[in-house]
C-alpha positions in Angstrom: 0.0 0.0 0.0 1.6 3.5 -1.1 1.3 5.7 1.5 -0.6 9.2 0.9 1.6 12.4 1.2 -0.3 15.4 3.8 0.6 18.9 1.7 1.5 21.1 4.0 3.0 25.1 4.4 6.8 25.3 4.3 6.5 28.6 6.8 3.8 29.6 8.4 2.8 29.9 12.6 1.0 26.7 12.4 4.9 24.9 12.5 7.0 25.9 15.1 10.8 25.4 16.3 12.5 22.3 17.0 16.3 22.3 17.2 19.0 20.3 18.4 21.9 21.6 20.5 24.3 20.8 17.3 22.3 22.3 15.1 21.4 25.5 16.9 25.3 25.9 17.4 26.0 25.4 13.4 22.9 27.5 12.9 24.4 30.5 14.7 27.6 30.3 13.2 26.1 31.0 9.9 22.7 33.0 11.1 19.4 32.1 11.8 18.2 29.5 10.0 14.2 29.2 8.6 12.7 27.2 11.4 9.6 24.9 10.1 9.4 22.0 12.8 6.2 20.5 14.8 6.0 22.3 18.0 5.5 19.7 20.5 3.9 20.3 23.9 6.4 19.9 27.0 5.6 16.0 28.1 3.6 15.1 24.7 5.5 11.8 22.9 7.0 12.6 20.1 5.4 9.7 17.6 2.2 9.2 17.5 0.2 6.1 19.7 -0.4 2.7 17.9 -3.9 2.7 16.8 -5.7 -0.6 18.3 -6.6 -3.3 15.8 -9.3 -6.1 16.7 -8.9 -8.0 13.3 -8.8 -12.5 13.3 -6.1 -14.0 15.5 -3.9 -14.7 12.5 -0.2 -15.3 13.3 2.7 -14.4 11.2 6.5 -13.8 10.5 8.1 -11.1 9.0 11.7 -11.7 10.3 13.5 -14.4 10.1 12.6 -15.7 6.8 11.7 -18.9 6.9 14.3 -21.3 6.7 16.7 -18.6 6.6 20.4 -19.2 8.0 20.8 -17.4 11.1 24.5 -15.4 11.5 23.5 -15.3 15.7 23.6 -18.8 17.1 22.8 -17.0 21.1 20.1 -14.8 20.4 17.9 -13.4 17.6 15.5 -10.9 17.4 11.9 -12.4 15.9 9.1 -10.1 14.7 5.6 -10.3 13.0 1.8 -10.1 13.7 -1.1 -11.6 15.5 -3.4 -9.8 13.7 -5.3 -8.2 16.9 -4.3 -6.6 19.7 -6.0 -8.3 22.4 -3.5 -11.0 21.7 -1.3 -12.7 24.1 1.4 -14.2 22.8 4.1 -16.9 23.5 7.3 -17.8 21.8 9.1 -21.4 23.0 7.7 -20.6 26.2 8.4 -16.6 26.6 6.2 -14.2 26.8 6.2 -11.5 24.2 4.9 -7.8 24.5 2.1 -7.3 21.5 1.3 -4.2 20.1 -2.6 -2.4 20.0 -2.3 -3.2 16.3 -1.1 -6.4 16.6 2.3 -6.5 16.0 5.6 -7.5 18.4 9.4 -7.7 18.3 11.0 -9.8 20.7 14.8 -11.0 21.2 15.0 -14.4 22.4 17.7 -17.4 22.5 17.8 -19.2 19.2 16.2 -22.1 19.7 18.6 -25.3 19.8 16.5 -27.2 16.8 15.9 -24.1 15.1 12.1 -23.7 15.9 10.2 -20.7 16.9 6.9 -22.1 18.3 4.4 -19.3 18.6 1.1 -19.7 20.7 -1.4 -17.1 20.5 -4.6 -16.5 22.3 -6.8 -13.7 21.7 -10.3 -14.4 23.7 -11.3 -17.8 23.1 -9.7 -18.1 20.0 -6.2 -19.9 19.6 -3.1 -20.2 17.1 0.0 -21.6 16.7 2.8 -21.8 14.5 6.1 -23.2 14.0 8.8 -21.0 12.2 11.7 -23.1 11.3 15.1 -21.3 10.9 18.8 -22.8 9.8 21.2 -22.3 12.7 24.9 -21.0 11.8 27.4 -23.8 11.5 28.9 -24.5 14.6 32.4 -26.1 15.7 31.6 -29.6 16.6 32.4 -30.1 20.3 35.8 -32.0 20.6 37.2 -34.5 22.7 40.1 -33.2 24.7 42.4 -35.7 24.8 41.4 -36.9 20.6 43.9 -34.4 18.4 41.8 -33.0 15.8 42.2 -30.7 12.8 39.1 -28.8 11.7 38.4 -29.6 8.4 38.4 -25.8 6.6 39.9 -24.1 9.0 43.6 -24.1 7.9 45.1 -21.0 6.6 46.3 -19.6 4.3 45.0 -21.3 1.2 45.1 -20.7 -2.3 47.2 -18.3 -5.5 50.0 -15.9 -3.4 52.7 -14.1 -4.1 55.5 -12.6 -1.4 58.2 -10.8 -0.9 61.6 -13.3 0.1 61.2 -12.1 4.1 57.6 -11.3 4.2 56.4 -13.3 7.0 53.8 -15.5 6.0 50.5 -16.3 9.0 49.9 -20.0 9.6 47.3 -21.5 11.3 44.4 -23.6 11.7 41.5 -24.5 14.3 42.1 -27.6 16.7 42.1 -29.1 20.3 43.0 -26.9 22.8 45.5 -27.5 25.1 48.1 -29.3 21.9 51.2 -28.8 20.3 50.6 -28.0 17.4 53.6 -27.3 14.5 54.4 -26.8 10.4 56.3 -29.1 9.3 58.4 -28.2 6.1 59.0 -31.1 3.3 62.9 -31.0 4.8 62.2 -32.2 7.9 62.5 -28.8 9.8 59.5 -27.6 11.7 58.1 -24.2 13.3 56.0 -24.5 16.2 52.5 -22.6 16.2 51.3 -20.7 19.1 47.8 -21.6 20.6 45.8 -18.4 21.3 42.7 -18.0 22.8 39.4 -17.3 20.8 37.4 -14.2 21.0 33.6 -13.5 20.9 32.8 -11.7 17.8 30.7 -9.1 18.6 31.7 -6.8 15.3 27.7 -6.2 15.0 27.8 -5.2 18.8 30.4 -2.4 17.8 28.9 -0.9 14.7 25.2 -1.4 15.9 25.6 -0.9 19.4 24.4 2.2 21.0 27.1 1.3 23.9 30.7 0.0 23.5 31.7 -3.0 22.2 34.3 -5.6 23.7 34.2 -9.3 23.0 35.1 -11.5 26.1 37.6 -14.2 25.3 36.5 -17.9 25.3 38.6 -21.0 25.9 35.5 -23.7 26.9 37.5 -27.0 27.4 36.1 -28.8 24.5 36.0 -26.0 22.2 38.4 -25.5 19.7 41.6 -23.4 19.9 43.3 -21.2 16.8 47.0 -22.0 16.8 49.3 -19.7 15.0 52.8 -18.5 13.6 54.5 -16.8 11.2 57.8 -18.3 8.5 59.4 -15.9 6.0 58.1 -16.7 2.3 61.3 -17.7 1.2 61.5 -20.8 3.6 57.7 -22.0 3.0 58.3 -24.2 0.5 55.5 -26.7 -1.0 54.1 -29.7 0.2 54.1 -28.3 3.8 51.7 -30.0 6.2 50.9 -28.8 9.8 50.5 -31.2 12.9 49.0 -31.0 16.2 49.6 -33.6 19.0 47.8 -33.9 21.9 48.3 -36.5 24.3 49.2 -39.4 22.6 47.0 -38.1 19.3 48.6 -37.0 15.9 47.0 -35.0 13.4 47.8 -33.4 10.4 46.4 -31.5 7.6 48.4 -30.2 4.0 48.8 -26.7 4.1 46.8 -26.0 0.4 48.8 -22.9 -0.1 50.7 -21.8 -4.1 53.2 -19.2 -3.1 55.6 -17.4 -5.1 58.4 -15.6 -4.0 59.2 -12.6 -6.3 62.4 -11.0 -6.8 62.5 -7.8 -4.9 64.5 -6.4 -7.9 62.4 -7.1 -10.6 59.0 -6.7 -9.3 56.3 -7.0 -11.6 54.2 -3.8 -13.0 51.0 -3.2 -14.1 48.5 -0.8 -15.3 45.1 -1.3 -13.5 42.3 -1.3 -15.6 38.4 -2.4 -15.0 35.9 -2.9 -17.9 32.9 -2.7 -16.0 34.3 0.4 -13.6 31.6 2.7 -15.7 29.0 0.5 -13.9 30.7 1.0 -10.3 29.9 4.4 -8.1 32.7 5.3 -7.5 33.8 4.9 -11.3 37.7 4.2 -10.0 39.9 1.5 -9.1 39.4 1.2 -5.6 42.4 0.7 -3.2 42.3 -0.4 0.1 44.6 -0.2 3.6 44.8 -3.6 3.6 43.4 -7.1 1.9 39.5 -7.1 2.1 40.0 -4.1 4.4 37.5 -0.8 3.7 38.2 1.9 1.0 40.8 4.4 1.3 42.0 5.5 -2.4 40.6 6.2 -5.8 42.0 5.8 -8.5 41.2 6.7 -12.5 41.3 3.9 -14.9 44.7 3.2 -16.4 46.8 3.5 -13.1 50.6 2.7 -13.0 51.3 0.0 -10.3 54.1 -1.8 -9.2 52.9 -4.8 -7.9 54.8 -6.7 -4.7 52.1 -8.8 -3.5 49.2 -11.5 -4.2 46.5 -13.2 -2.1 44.3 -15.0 -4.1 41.2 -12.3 -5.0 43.6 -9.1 -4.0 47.0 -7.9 -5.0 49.4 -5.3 -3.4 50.2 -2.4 -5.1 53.4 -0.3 -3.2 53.2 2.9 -3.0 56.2 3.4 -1.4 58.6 1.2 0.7 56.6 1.8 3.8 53.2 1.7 2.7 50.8 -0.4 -0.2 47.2 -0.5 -0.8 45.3 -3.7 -1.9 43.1 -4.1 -5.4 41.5 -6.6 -7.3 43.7 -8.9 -8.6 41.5 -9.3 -11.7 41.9 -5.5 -12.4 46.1 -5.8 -12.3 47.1 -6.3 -15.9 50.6 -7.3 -15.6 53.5 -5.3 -18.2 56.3 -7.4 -20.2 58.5 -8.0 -18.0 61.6 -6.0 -17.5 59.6 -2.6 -17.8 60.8 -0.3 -15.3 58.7 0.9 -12.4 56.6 4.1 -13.2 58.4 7.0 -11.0 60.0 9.7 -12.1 60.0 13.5 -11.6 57.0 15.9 -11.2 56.9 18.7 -13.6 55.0 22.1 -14.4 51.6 22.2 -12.2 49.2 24.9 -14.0 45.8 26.1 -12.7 43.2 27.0 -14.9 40.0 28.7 -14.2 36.1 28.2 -14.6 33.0 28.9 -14.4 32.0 26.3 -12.7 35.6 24.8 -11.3 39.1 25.5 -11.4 41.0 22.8 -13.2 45.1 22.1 -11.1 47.0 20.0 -13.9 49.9 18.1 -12.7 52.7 17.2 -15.5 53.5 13.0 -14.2 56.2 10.9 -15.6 53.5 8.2 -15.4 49.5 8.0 -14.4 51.1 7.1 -10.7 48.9 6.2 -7.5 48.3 9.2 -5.8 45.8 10.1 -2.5 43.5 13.1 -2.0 43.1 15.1 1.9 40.8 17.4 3.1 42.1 19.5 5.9 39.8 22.5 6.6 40.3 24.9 3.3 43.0 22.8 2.2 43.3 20.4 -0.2 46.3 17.6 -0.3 47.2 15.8 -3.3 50.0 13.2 -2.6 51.2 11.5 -5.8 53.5 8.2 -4.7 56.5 7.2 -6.7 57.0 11.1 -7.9 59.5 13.3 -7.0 59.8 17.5 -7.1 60.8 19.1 -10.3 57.9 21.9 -10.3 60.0 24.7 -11.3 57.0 26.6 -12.8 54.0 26.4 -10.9 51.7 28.5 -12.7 48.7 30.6 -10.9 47.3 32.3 -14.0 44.7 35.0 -13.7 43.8 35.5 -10.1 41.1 33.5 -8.4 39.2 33.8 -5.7 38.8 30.3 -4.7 42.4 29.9 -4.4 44.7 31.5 -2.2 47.6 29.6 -2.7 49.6 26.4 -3.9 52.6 24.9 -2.4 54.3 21.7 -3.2 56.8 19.7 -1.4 58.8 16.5 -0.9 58.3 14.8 2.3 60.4 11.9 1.2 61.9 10.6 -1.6 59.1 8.1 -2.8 55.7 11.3 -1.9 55.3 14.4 -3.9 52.7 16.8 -1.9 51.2 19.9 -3.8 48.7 21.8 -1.2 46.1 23.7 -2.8 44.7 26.1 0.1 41.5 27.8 -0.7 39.5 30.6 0.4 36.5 29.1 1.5 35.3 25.3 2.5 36.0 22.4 0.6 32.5 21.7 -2.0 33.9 19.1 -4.3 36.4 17.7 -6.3 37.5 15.1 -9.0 40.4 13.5 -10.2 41.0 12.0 -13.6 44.2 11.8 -16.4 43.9 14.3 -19.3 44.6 12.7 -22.8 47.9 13.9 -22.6 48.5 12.1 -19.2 48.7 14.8 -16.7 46.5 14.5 -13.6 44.2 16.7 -13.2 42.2 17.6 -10.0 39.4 19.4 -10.8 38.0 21.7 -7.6 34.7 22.2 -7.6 33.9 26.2 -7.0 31.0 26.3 -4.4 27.4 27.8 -5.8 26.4 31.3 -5.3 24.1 30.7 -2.3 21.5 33.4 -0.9 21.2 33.7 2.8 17.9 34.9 2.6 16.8 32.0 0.2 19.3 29.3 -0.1 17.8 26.5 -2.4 17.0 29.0 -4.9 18.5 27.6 -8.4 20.4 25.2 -6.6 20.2 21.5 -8.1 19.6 18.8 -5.0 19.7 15.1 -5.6 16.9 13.4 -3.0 17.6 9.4 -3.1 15.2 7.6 -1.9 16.9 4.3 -0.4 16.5 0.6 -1.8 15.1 -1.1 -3.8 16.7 -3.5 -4.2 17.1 -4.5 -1.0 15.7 -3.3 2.4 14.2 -3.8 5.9 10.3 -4.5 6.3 8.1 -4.7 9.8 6.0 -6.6 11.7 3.2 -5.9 10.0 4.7 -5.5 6.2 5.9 -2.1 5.5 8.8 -2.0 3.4 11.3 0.2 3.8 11.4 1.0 0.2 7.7 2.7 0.4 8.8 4.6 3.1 12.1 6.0 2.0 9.9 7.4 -1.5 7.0 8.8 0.5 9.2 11.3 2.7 11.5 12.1 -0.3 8.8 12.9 -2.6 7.6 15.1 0.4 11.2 16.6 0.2 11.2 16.9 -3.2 7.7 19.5 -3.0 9.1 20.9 -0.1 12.8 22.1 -1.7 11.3 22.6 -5.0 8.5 25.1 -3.1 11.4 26.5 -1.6 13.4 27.7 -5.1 15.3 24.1 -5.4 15.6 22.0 -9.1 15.9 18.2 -7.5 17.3 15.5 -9.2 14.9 11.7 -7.4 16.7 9.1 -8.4 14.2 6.9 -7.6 10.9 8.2 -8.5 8.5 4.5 -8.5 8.8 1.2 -6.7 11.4 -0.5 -9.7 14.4 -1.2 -8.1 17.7 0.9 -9.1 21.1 -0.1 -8.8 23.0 1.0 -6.0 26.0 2.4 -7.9 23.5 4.1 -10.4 22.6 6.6 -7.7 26.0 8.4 -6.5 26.2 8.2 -10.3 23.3 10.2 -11.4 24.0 12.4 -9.1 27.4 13.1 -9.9 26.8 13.2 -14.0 24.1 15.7 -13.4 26.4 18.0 -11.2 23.8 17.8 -7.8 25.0 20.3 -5.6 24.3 18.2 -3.0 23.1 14.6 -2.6 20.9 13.1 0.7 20.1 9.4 0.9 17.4 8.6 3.2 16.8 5.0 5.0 15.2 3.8 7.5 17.3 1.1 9.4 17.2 -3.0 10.2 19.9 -4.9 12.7 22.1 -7.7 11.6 21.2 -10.6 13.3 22.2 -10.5 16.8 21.8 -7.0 18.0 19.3 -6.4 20.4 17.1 -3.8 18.9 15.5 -2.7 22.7 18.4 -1.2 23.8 20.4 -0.3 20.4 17.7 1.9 18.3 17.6 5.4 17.6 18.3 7.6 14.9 21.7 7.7 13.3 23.2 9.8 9.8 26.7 8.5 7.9 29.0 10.8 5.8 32.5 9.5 4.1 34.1 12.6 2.8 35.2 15.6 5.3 33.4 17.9 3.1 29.8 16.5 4.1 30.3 16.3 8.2 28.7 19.3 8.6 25.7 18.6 6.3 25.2 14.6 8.5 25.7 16.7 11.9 22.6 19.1 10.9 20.9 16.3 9.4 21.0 14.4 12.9 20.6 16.9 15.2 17.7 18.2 13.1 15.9 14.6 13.3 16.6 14.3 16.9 15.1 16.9 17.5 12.2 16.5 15.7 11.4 12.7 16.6 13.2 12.4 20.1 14.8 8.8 19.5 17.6 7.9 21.1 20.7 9.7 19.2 22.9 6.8 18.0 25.1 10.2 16.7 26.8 10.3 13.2 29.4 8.0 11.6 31.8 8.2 8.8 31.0 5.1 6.8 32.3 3.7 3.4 28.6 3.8 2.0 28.4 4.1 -1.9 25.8 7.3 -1.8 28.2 8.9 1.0 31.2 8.7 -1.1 30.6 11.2 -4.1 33.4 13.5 -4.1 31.4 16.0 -6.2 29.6 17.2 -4.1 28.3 17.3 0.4 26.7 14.1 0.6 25.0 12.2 3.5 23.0 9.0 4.5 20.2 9.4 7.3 18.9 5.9 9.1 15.8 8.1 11.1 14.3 4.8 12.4 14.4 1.1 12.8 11.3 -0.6 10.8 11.2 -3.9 13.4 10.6 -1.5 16.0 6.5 -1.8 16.3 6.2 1.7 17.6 8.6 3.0 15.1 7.0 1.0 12.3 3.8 2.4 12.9 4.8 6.0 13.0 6.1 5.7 9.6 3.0 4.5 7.9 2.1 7.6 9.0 1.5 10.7 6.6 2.1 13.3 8.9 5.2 11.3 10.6 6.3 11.3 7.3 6.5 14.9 6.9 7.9 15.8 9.9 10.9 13.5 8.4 10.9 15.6 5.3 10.7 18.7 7.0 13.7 17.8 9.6 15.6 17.1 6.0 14.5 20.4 4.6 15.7 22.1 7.4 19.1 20.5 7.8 19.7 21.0 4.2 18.6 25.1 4.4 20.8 25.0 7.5 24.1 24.0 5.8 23.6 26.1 2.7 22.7 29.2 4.8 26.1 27.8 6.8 28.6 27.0 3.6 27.0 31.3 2.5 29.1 32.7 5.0 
């Protein structure tokens, strides 16, 4: 069912103040701000009550799917209907809380055979149901005295390449309490160190509203991770590891193809993606380390030197201290013998725009290179080059800039700081034809204090499809994300605003479409907005609340006004902002940001956003936040 959008006044003394403590202190650094929020009485809740439904005791499960594989194997939250509510209800024995409209949430132990058994009574009638889920594999329990290799668990396995003394992890999941070893086809053998296993509670620390911190485990019949390190140059194949316990053996063949490269000849590449037109970010993505987050960009047609392999990832070095990680299907490896690209950095000329103001740098090769934000400043380090910019070339004076520098911290990172007069907006990176890399700095739009949307072009993405979180009773996510934005969209287009959905109907859209669209059509500034679901394991009573996500420095000041402009409107719990590699939030073009106002499985929460007028009031805490940070970036 599409929800119906309420039309109502942008300004006007029917809508009152509501502002957060952050936002009123951005607010007065860059003026008072157009205030259009739902005055709330002192002691009146904030969402609205659920509205009592007495339809037929008829039970049901939203979450888990059934027969779904659960990542929890303690506890899970469960969630769905009874279809009235009068009813009480029962799951393997506990009691669970129902809703006036007949929905409930409860977190519960995952049951040992992997059946939720749900008894209802409403009156004199009854139901029940069994919901059958797949429990997450689990260790087998060991004997203690029986050595024992689990089958799966040794590491590492697979294509990878090294450096002669690169040390090389070993290791594998057995008994506790062995002695456990590698032994090398020569006889010789390195012993392995048993270490105790931790809890991982990574969803605890990234959904959490408190702090993480996984408690060790060492259960006598559980199984222990035994570990050590040999440089690449002595691992030689046909390795097998062994673990003795007692008067036990085992052993298991270390599956592992490594090559040792020649330090002096390392292999280069130029890394290239066909389908990196499809991909948001529309750049070879590097990380810190393998299957580690993104940290650098990169243009098509990168020079690499490449000093490292693990199976789906390679290492590209930057310099002799530092590498990132790429797709080892997006290295395509020189003839061997050419020389690593390095070399000196030549003339750096800026050139101006209307829209932008162009800094060409003249490379000896298209080298790796990383972009930073500090304040006004922006700092392009280009690895493998080193300083030869005798002319560095201003031309006609600009305001945006007020001045360039360059300089050699060491003799592998050429820095040229670009220091501007005003905030970071934008930027982009990219080769010209001629090879030079370019970093194009985006000049910010003319913005009027008194009426800061007008003419400006905002890009309003309503989150998932595909994809997304439903509720108890069978609201999708995706129908709520498009009713508030197209309420955003009337209210910034009411205010003087041209605004780029990229969604506009319930089809789904690609993911890396959207940052895209955005992006091509040069949005000034781009706001995703979701509603949120937990990953298995979280308890959603005491860890929901409203939360907004940025990745660029640029946007923090646009995610901080949208937060503090939705807590204050809504009054959930403040789960604060985050810096998150999320594809909408990683535009460089432009201020981006990603809002998660509430959590769908939440009955009460659910409810309030089938509303029409909740739904506004989320639109109008957007509207705000967005008039707030333009009115902040006129200054």
């Amino acid at each position: 069912m599409r929800a119906v959008i309420r039309q109502s006044p942008i300004r006007g003394p029917v809508w009152g103040i509501a502002r957060g403590v952050a936002a009123a202190l951005l607010i007065a650094a860059a003026g008072a701000a157009c205030a259009t929020g739902v005055a709330f009485q002192p002691g009146e809740p904030r969402l609205p009550p659920v509205p009592a439904v007495d339809g037929p005791l008829a039970l049901s499960v939203a979450y888990p799917p059934a027969d779904a594989v659960l990542t929890a194997s303690d506890s899970n939250f469960i969630f769905g209907s009874t279809g009235t509510g009068r009813a009480v209800l029962r799951i393997n024995g506990a009691p669970v809380p129902v809703s006036p409209n007949g929905a409930f949430l409860a977190f519960l132990p995952v049951p040992p055979d992997g059946v939720y058994r749900l008894e209802a009574t409403a009156g004199t009638a009854s139901s029940t149901l069994e919901w059958r889920v797949q429990l997450p594999d689990q260790p087998a329990a060991m004997s203690v005295s029986d050595a024992t290799i689990l089958p799966g668990s040794v590491y590492p396995t697979g294509d990878w390449a090294a450096l002669p003394d690169e040390l090389i992890e070993i290791g594998f999941l057995g008994t506790a309490s062995g002695k456990a070893s590698l032994r090398l086809p020569d006889g010789r053998s390195i012993a392995l160190v048993e270490m105790t296993l931790s809890v991982d509670d990574s969803a605890d620390r990234i959904f959490g509203a408190g702090p993480g911190g996984g408690e060790d485990v060492a259960p006598s019949a559980a199984p222990a991770r035994y570990r050590g390190t040999i440089p690449a140059a002595r691992l030689a194949r046909g390795a097998e590891l062994e673990l003795v316990v007692g008067g036990d053996t085992a052993r298991a063949p270390l599956d592992l193809q490594l090559d040792v490269l020649d330090p002096m000849a390392l292999p280069v590449a130029v890394l290239y993606d066909d389908a990196i037109d499809l991909s948001g970010d529309r750049a070879i993505v590097g990380r810190p380390g393998p299957g580690h987050t993104y940290h650098y960009f990169w243009p098509n047609g990168t020079d690499a030197v490449i000093d490292g392999r693990r199976g789906e990832e390679s290492r590209v070095r930057l310099a002799p201290d530092l590498s990132a990680w790429v797709a080892t299907r997006q290295v395509r490896l020189r003839p061997p013998g050419t020389p690593p690209p390095a070399g000196p950095i030549g003339t750096v000329r800026l050139t101006s725009y209307a829209t932008a103001v162009d800094v060409r740098i003249e490379t000896p090769a298209r080298l790796p290179f990383l972009v930073e934000q500090n304040g006004n400043t922006l700092s392009l380090t280009i690895f493998g080059g080193s300083g030869n910019t005798a002319w560095l070339q201003y031309g006609p004076s600009d305001p945006l800039i007020e001045r360039v520098e360059w300089l050699q911290p060491d003799d592998y990172r050429y820095r040229l700081d670009i220091h501007l007069t005003m905030p970071v907006w934008g930027y982009r990176t990219f080769h010209a034809e001629n090879g030079d890399l370019v970093l194009r700095i985006r000049r910010p739009p003319e913005i009027d204090p008194d009426s800061p949307l007008r003419g400006l072009l905002i890009a309003v993405d309503a989150g998932h499809p595909p994809g997304g979180a439903i509720g108890p009773t069978g609201l999708t996510e995706a129908e709520v994300n498009l009713a508030i934005s197209e309420r955003l969209r009337q209210l910034l287009e009411a205010a003087g605003a041209r605004v780029l959905m990229t969604r506009t109907g319930p089809d789904a859209v690609a993911l890396q479409l959207r940052p895209q669209t955005a992006t091509d059509a040069d949005a000034h500034l781009l706001v995703s907005i979701h509603n949120n679901a937990f990953p298995d394991g979280v308890n959603p009573f005491a860890n929901n609340g409203t939360s907004t996500y940025y990745f660029h420095p640029h946007s923090l000041d646009l995610a901080r006004l949208l937060q503090s402009e939705l807590i204050a409107e809504l009054g959930l719990r403040d789960l604060g902002i985050g810096r998150s590699n999320l594809a909408v939030a990683r535009p460089t073009w432009m201020p981006s940001a990603l809002t998660e106002t509430m959590y769908l499985m939440v009955p009460e929460q659910e409810n309030a956003l089938r509303d029409p007028a909740v739904q506004e009031r989320i639109a109008l805490a957007h509207f705000r936040a967005i008039e707030a940070f333009l009115r902040l970036r006129s200054r």
